[in-house]
C-alpha positions, 0 to 999 in steps of 0.5 A, spaced: 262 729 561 266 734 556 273 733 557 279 738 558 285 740 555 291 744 555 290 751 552 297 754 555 303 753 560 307 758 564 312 758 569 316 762 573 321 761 580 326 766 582 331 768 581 335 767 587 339 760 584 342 756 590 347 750 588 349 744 592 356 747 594 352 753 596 349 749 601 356 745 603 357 751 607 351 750 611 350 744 612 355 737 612 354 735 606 357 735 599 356 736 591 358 729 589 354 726 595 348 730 593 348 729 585 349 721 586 343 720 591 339 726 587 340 728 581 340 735 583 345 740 581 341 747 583 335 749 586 331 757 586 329 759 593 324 765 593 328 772 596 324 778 594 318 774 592 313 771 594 308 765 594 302 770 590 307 773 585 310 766 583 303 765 583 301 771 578 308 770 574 306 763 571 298 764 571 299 771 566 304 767 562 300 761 562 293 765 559 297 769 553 300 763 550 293 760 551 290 767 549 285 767 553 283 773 557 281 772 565 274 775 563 273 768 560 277 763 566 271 759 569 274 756 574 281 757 579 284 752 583 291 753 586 295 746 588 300 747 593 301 746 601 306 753 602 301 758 600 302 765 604 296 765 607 291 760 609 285 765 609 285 769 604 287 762 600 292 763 594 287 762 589 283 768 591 288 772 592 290 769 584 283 772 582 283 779 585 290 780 582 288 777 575 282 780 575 278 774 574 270 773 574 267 774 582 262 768 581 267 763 580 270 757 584 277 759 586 280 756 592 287 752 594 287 744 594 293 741 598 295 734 596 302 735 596 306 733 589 300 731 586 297 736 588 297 739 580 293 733 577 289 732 583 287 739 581 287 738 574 281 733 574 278 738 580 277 743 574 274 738 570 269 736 574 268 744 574 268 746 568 263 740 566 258 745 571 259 752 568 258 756 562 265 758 561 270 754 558 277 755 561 280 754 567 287 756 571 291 751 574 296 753 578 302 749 582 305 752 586 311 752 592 315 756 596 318 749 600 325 754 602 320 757 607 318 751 611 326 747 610 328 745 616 336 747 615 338 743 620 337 736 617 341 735 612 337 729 608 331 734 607 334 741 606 337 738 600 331 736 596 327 742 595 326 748 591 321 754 590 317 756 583 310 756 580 307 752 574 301 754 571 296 751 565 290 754 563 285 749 559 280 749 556 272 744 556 270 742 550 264 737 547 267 731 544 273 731 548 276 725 552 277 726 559 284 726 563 282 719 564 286 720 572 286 715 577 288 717 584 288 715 591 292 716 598 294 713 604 295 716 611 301 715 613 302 722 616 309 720 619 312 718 613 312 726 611 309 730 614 309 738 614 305 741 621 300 747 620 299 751 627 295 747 630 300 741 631 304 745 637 310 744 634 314 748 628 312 747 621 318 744 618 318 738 612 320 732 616 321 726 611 323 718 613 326 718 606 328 711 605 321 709 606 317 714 602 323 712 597 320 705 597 313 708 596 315 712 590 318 707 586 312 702 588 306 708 586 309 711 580 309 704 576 302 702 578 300 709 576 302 708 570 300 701 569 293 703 571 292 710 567 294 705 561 289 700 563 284 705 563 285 709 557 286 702 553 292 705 552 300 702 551 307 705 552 307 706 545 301 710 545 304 716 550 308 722 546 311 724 552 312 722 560 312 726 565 315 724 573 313 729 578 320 730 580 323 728 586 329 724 586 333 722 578 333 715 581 325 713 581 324 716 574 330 712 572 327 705 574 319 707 570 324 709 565 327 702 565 322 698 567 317 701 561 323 701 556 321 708 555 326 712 549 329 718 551 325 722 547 319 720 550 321 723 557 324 729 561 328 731 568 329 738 570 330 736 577 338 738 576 335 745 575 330 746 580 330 741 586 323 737 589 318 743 587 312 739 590 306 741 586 310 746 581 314 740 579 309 737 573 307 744 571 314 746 569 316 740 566 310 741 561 312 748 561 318 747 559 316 741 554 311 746 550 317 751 550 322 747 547 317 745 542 317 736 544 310 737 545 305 741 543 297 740 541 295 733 539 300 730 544 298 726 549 302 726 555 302 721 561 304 724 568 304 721 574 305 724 582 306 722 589 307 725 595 306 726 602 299 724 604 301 719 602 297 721 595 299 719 589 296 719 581 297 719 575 293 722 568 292 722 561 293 729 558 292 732 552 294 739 549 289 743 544 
C-alpha cells in the first residue's frame, strides 16, 4: 500500500469574532471562569457565512499552496457533523464549487472531533485505488448553529471555522500508520438529527467526557508510538485536537513534551470539533514550525465516543 502526505494546508473561519465578556452578557458566566477551566479566551462564529463557503475558503487555500489543480484531486471527503444539508453532502457541494473531477468519491463522514484523522486514513485507502494522486481533506464545523445557549457549561466551548489539506499518494511513502476506534456511549455527548424528535442541540456530560478525554489521548499516543516504532523524540510536532487547555496539558506533562514540539490555539478559536487539528496544522505550516520532511503525531477524540490518532508527514 502507497502512503500519503500533506502537500498543503488552508483555513478559514469568520470574521465575527466572540469573547468570553461577550458571552458574560448572555449567560451567567465569567471571563475568569471560562479561561481557568478552558483555556479559551475567543471564539469565531459564522454570520454571513456558511458551512459550504468555510468549506470552499480553506479548500482553495489548501490547493494553491499545494499547487495542485482541482482537475487533479482523486478523492473528497469532508469530516464534519454541522454541514448545511444532509443531501447535497458538503463535499459534494465542495466538488460543484471547485470544480472538481465528476468520477470521483466525494461525501461527508461524521466521527465528531476526530473526524479529520478518520478522513485522512479514508482518503488514503482511496487514493491507493484511483489514478490521481491527491486528494481534498477538509474539516469543517458551524457548531455556533446547533449551541444550546441556554446551558452555560457548553455554549462556552465552541467555535466555527474550516481547516483543509490536500495530500498527495506516493510509492515508497510510508502510511499515516492511524490507529482508531469508538465506543457508543451516545449519551455522554451527543447532537440529535431529525429524527430524534427533539431539538438538534450539543448536550455534553462534561466531567465524564473529560475523564474520557484525558484517558484516550495518552493511549493514542502510546499505541501510534507502539505502531510506528517510534519514541517521543522521534515526533517533530504534537498535535491535540483542541478541547480543553487542561487535557493537552497532562500529555504535554506525562510525555515530557518541550514547548517547541506542540501548540495550543484553543484560546483563539474554541472547541471547532473536526476543523480543530486541521487549523492548528495550518497555522503550523504558516508560522514555518513545520514543514515538509516533519512528522507530526495528531490525536483526536470526540463524541461518538471516537477517538485516534496518526502519524503525518509532510511532502
Amino acid at each position: 500500500m502507497n502512503g500519503i502526505k500533506i502537500r498543503g494546508m488552508g483555513r478559514c473561519v469568520p470574521e465575527r469574532v466572540v469573547t468570553n465578556a461577550d458571552l458574560a452578557e448572555r449567560v451567567d458566566t465569567s471571563d475568569e471562569w471560562i479561561t481557568s477551566r478552558t483555556g479559551i479566551l475567543r471564539r469565531h462564529h459564522c454570520t454571513a457565512e456558511t458551512h459550504s463557503s468555510l468549506c470552499a475558503g480553506a479548500a482553495r487555500a489548501a490547493l494553491e499552496r499545494a499547487g495542485v489543480l482541482p482537475e487533479e484531486i482523486g478523492a473528497c471527503v469532508v469530516a464534519t457533523v454541522t454541514a448545511d444539508n444532509l443531501v447535497p453532502s458538503a463535499a459534494c457541494t465542495l466538488q460543484r464549487e471547485l470544480g472538481l473531477p465528476g468520477d470521483i468519491p466525494c461525501f461527508d463522514l461524521s466521527a465528531a472531533c476526530t473526524g479529520f484523522l478518520f478522513a485522512l486514513h479514508t482518503v488514503e485507502c482511496l487514493l491507493n485505488a484511483s489514478p490521481r494522486k491527491f486528494a481534498l481533506v477538509v474539516g469543517a464545523e458551524t457548531l455556533s448553529r446547533v449551541t444550546n445557549w441556554d446551558d452555560r457549561g457548553t455554549c462556552i466551548l465552541f467555535g466555527d471555522g474550516a481547516g483543509a489539506a490536500v495530500v498527495e499518494c506516493r510509492e515508497g511513502w510510508p502510511s499515516i500508520s492511524s490507529i482508531m476506534g469508538c465506543h457508543g456511549s451516545g449519551e455522554l455527548l451527543r447532537l440529535p438529527g431529525p429524527g430524534a424528535g427533539e431539538p438538534g442541540l450539543i448536550s455534553m456530560e462534561g466531567t465524564r467526557v473529560f475523564k474520557f478525554a484525558v484517558e484516550a489521548v495518552p493511549w493514542c499516543v502510546d499505541q501510534v508510538l507502539k505502531k510506528t516504532g517510534r519514541t517521543v523524540e522521534d515526533v517533530d510536532f504534537f498535535v491535540f485536537h483542541q478541547a480543553n487547555a487542561r487535557i493537552i496539558d497532562l500529555a504535554v506533562r506525562k510525555y515530557r513534551i518541550p514547548p517547541e514540539k506542540y501548540y495550543k490555539n484553543i484560546a483563539e478559536y474554541g472547541n471547532t470539533s473536526a476543523a480543530s487539528i486541521p487549523l492548528v496544522l495550518s497555522e503550523l505550516r504558516e508560522q514555518g514550525k513545520i514543514g515538509p520532511g516533519s512528522r507530526i503525531l495528531a490525536v483526536g477524540f470526540g463524541g461518538g465516543l471516537t477517538w485516534g490518532g496518526c502519524l503525518i508527514e509532510f511532502a
